[in-house]
N, C-alpha and C positions, 0 to 999 in steps of 0.2 A: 501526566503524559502530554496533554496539551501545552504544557511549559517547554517542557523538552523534547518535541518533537514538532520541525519543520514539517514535515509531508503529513504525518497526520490528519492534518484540516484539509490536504488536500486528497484525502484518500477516504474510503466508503469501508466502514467499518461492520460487519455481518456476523452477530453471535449464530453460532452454530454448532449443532454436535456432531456431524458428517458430511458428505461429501454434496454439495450442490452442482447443479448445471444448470448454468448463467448463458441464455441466448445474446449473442454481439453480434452487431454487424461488421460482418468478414470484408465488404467494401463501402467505399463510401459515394452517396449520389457526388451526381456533376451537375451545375447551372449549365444554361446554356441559353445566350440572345436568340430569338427567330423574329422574324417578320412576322407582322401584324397578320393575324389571318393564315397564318403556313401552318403546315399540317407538325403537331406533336410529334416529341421523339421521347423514347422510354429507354431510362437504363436499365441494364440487369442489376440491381443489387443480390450482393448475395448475404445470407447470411451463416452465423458459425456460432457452438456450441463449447463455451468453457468453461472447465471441472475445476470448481473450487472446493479444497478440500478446509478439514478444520487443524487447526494448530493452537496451539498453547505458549504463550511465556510466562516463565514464573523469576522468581531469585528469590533466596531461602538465605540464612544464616542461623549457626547456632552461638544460641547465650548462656553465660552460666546463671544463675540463679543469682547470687551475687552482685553481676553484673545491673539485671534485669530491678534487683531492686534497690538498687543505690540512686539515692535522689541527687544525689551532688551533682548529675551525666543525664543531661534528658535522653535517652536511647529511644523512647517514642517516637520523638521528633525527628531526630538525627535519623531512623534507621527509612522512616517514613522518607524522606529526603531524599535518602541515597537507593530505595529502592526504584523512587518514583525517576530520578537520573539513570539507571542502570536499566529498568526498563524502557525509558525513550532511548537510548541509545542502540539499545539492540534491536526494539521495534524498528528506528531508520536505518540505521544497516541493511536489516532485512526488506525495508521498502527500496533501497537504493542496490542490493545486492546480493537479496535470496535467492539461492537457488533451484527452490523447490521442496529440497530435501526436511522434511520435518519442521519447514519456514515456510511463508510466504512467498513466490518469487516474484524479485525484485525490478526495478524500471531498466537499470543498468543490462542484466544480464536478459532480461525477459526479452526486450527488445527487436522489434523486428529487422534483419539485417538491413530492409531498403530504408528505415531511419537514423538517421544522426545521431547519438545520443552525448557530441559533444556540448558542453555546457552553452556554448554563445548560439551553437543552431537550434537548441532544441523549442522547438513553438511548444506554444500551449496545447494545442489539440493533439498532439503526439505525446505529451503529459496524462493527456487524459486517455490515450487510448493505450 
């Protein structure tokens, strides 16, 4: 999967068998210059509460027996292969444009409206948030 998956490395992978709740911070601090000596200023951060749930991908095929033991066709290798591509493909999908539904959801559609999510604006820290 680390072959065939861009986002992967950059996403936080959490085996799980049900539903977690993951504290985030809902905003984010602000710097600010003062004068040498002037009195502090505090911002509110706030913070927020998201439900991760658990999900599954698999991909299956059936073999005939035949198939399975004819040495001439490594089927091992080749099925190892093509699983291992069919899963990164569906995993980035789903990192770039799950919707929730029985998937992950993804960067694209998760998105908060006041972010950009076209390709040249988007910074890093909106990647990661």
């Amino acid at each position: 999967l680390n072959e065939e998956n861009v986002l992967r490395p950059l996403a936080t992978t959490i085996t799980t068998s049900g539903e977690h709740k993951i504290n985030i911070a809902a905003t984010k601090p602000a710097a600010s210059w003062i004068e040498e000596g002037a009195a502090l200023t505090f911002g509110d951060a706030t913070f927020d509460q998201i439900v991760l749930d658990a999900h599954k991908l698999h991909v299956a095929v059936k073999v005939t027996e035949e198939l399975l033991y004819d040495n001439a066709f490594n089927l091992e290798n080749y099925l190892i292969e093509q699983f291992g591509k069919a899963l990164g493909n569906a995993e980035e999908d789903a990192f770039l444009n799950g919707d929730g539904t029985h998937k992950p959801k993804g960067l694209l559609t998760s998105a908060k409206t006041s972010v950009t999510t076209a390709a040249a604006d988007l910074k890093a820290d909106e990647l990661v948030t």
